[in-house]
N, C-alpha and C positions, 0 to 999 in steps of 0.2 A: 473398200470394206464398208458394207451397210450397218449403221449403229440404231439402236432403235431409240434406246432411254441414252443418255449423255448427263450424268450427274453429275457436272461441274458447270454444266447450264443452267444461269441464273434468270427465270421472265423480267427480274425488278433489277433496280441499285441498290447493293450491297450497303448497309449506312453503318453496322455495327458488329464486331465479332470480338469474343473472347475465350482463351483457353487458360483452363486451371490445372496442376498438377498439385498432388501430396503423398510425399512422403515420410514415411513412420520407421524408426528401429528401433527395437528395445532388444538389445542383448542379453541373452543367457547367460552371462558370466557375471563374475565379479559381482556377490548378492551382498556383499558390504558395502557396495558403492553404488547401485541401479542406475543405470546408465540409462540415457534416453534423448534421439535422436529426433528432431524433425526438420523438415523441410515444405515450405510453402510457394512454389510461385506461382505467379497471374500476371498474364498479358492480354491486352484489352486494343481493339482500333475502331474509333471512332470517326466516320464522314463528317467533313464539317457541310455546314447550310451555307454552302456559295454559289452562287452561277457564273463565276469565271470559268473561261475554257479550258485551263488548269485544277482541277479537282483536288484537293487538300484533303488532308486527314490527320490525328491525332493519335498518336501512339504511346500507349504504357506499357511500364514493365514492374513486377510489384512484387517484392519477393522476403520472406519472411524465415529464418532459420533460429533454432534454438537446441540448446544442448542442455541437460541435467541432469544432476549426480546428488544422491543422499547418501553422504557417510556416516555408516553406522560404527562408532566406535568401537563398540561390544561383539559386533560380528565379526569384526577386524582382529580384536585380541582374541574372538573364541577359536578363530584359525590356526594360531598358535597353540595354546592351552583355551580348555575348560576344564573349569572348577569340579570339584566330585560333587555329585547330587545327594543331597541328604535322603535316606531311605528311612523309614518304621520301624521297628525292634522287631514285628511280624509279620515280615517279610520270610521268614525259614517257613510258615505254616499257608503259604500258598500253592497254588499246584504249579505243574511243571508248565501249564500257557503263562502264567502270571509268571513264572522264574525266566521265562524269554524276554517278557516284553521288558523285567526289570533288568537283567544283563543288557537289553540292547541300549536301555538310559544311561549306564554306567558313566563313569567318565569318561571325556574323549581326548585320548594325546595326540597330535598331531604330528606332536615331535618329544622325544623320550627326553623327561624332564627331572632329572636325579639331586641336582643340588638343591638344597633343599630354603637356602637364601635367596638362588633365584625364582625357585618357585612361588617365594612369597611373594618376592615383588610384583610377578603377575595377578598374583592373587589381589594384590592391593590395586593393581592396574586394570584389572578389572571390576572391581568395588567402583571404581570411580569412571569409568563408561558406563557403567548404569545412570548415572548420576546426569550426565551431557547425554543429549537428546541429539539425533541426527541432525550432520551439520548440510544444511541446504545449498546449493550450489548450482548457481542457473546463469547461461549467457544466450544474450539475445543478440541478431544479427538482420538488420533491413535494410531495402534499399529500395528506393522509389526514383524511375526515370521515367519522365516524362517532356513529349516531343512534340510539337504541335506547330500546325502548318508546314506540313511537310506532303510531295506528291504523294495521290491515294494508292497508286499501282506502286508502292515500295514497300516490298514484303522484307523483314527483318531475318536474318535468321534464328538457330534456337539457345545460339549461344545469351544472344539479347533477350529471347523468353524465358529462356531457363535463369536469367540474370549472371549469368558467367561473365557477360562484359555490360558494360554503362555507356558506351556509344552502337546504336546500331548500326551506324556504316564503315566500320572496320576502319582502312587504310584507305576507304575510298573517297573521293573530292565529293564532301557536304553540297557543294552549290547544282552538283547535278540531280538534288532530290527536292532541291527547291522551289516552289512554286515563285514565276515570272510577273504573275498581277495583281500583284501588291501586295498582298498576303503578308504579315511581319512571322516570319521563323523566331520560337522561341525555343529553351530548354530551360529544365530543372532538373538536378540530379540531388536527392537528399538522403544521406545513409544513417541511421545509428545502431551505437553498439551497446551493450550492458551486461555488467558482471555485477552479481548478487552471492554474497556469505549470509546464511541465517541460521540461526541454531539457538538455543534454549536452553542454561544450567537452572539443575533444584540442588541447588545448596540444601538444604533441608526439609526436612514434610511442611514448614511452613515460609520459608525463604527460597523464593525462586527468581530468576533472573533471565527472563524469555527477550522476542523479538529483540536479541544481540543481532544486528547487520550494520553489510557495510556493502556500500554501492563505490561503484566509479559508472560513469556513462561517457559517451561521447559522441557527439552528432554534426553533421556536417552539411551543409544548404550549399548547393552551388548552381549560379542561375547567372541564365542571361544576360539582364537586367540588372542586378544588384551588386556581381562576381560572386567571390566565396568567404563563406563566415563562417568560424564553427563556435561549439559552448562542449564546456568539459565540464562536470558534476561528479563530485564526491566527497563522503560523508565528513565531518571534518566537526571540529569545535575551534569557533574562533575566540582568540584572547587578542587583549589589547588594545587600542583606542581603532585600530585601523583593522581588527581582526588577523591581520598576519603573523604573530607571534602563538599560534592557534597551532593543533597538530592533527592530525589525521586520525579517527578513533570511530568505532564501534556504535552505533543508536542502542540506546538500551532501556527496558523496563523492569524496573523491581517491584517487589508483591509481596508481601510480609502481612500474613495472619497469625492469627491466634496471640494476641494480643493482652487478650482478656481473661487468658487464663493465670497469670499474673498476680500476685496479691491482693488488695481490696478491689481489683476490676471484675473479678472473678461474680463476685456478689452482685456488680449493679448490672455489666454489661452482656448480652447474649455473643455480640460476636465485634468485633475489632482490627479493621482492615487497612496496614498502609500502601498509598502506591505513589510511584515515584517514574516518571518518563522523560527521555534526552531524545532527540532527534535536531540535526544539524547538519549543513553541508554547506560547499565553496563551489561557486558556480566563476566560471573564468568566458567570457566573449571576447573572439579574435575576427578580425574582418581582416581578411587577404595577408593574413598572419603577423599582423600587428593585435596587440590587447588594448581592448577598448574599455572593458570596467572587469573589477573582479567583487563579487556578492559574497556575504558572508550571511548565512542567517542562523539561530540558535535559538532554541525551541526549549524550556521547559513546562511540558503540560500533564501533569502536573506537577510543581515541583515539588508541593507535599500534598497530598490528599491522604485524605481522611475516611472512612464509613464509619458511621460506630449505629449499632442496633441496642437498645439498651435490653433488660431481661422485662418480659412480663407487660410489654407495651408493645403496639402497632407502630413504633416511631421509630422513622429512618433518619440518618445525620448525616449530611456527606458536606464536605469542608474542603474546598481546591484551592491554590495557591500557586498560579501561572506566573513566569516570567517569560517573555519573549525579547528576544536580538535583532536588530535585520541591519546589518551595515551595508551601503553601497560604496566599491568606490572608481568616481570614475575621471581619469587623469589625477590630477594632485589634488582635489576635491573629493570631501567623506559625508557622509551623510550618514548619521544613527537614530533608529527609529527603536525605541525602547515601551516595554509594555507591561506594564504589574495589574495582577487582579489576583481578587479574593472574591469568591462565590459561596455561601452559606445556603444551602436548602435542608428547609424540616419537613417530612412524608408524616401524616399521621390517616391511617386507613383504616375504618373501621365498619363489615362486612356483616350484613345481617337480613329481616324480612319480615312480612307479616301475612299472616293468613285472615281469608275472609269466610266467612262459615256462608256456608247454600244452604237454605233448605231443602230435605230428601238426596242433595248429592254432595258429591267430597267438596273440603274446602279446598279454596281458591289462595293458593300460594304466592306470592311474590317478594321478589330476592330485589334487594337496593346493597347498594354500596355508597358510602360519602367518604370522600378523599379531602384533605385538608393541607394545604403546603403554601410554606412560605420562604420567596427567594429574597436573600437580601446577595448584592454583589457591588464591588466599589472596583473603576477599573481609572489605572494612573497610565498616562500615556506622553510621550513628550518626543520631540523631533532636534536634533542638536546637528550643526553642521560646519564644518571647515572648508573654508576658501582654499588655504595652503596644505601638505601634507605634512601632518604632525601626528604622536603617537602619546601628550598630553593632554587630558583630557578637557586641561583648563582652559586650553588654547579652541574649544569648541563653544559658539555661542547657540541659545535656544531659538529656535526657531520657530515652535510650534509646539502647543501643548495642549491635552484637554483630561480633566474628569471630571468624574462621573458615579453618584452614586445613583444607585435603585433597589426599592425594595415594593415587592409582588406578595400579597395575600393572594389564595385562590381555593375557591369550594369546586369541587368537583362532584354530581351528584348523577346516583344511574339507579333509573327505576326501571328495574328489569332491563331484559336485554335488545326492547324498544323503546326505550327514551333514557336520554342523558342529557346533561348539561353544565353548565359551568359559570360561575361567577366571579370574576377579578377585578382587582383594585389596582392600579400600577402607579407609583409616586416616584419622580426619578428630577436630579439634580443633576446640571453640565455647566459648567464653564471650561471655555476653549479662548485661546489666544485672541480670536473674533468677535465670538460674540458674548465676551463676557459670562455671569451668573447667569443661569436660566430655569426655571423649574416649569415640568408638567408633568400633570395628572391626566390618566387615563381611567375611566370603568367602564364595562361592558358585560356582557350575560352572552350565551352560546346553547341553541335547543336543538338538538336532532331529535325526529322521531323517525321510525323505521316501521315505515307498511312491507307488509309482507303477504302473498297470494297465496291461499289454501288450491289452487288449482294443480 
């Protein structure tokens, strides 16, 4: 048979090929809970740069899947019962389109709802899914294998592209894919997983309590060279000198306005904001399923802040008060690294301009702003560690400390909106374990102008 074209006929050496696939599903059903599907893989080979008579190549496999659901509480209870919708006293004096479209609003039962105790309790149960904001719900799935130094003519199949399996030569003897001249054969195979809760209550029109989550992860490295290790992470608050008397819980932020409408605050303050943030998690390292350390760390940033606007001034106030945790521990050996700060900044911005009169044409306008703010912050820092494992705190000696005050004037000046600048003063005090007291001083000035082409 005479062939003319043959397109699997290559003039060169092949040095690089990859295929991608994606997949998407978002189901129709279920609209209280939005489902949604995807799928990523990619397989990639790469010729390696050798002139042995055995030809080598590199092969990945890279595959990426995720699932996500938002449950809507309120969609979930309105399945059941909806509430009756309040109508207008004049509603009788519309015409017979407007009597349609209000009959089709009516209440909607789902299911014939007669007692009148249970009906309230729905009533009440859905009063309060208004309230919780969809709860987030996300898991993540990867896997990265990767093969290198392996013969170039070893085509995998799609079970190993698609990522269905982690070795590409099935049942078959690894050393007949091996290149013979010296080449070292390596592998890495690395998977992780992740599950994510997020959701959001408003307590009140001014008390809300958002970014509630809570993680668990878990990852896994398994290689040639080093064997296998994995790390497990999830959200967690540690208590106690060693952090393990600590429990499992929720990262959260709270947010409470209106403050100022309160008694004598009413009078001085325009607006009055506090905010409060936790984030914390247990991280655990296992090498070839032995535990090598387990990490605690615990996060508050803020643990109070502040904003406060006063009434009738350009003057901003925000006031932070961070604590931070970080325990390590590894064998019978603790290590606590502890961290207090207070940060004060004053905003004062005051927005204005000046005109220049032309002769026979309009005057000549320009807009300035001067910005005025000053940072003071004092940050306490200290390192404490145990030889033995002990859950006393007394039984820990210091090992390392430093603070640390500063405080920042600073002019910020912008004439028009080509040229700006800035002028700072920076005064700051450190003693540390090492090098004792120390003080510097910093000042500097800051000009941009900005040319600009009429072209």
């Amino acid at each position: 048979m005479f062939v003319v074209f043959d397109f699997k006929f290559s003039p060169g050496i092949e040095k690089s090929k990859t295929e991608k696939f994606t997949f998407t599903y978002n189901p129709e059903v279920l609209d209280w809970l939005s489902p949604r599907f995807m799928y990523n893989p990619r397989y990639s080979w790469n010729r390696d740069l050798n002139t042995s008579e055995d030809a080598t190549a590199d092969i990945k496999s890279e595959n990426d899947f995720s699932a996500s659901f938002t449950l809507s509480f309120q969609k979930l209870i309105e399945k059941i019962y909806e509430p009756e919708k309040k109508t207008s006293s004049n509603s009788r004096s519309r015409n017979s389109r407007g009597r349609k479209s209000s009959n089709k609003d009516k209440q909607k039962f789902n299911f014939d709802i007669d007692q009148p105790h249970f009906k309230t309790i729905l009533e009440f149960v859905h009063e309060v899914s208004k309230k919780i904001s969809s709860i987030s719900i996300s898991y993540k799935y990867s896997t990265k294998n990767n093969f290198s130094n392996i013969l170039a003519n070893f085509y995998p199949s799609y079970k190993f592209k698609l990522g269905f399996e982690d070795n590409p030569f099935g049942d078959e003897n690894i050393s007949n894919y091996i290149s013979n001249s010296g080449s070292i054969y390596t592998f890495t195979n690395i998977f992780n997983q992740e599950l994510r809760f997020n959701t959001t209550l408003q307590v009140s029109n001014n008390l809300s309590i958002s970014n509630l989550e809570y993680k668990i992860s878990l990852s896994a490295n398994n290689q040639s060279t080093t064997g296998y290790n994995e790390t497990k992470v999830y959200s967690y608050f540690p208590a106690g000198a060693t952090g393990v008397d600590g429990v499992p819980i929720f990262n959260w932020s709270i947010n409470y306005r209106g403050i100022e409408k309160y008694g004598f605050l009413k009078n001085w303050f325009k607006t009055i904001t506090l905010n409060h943030n936790y984030s914390g998690e247990r991280t655990e390292t296992l090498a070839e399923g032995q535990v090598q350390k387990i990490d605690y760390r615990r996060s508050f940033a803020p643990l109070i802040g502040i904003k406060i606007i006063p009434k009738n001034s350009p003057l901003n106030i925000n006031v932070n008060l961070n604590n931070t945790l970080n325990i390590n521990n590894t064998g019978d050996q603790t290590e606590r690294k502890t961290s207090e700060q207070i940060n004060i900044k004053f905003d004062y911005r005051k927005d204005g301009g000046l005109q220049i009169p032309i002769f026979f044409l309009r005057d000549f306008e320009i807009e300035n702003n001067v910005n005025l703010s000053l940072t003071m912050g004092y940050d306490k820092s200290k390192t404490d560690f145990s030889y033995v494992f002990t859950e006393n705190l007394s039984d820990f000696e210091t090992t390392a400390f430093s603070n640390t005050f500063n405080i920042k004037p600073e002019i910020t000046y912008s004439f028009s909106k080509y040229i700006d600048g800035n002028f700072y003063f920076n005064y700051s005090v450190t003693e540390t374990h090492t090098t004792g007291r120390k003080k510097q001083t910093d000042l500097g000035f800051k000009i941009k102008i900005l040319f600009e082409s009429f072209n």
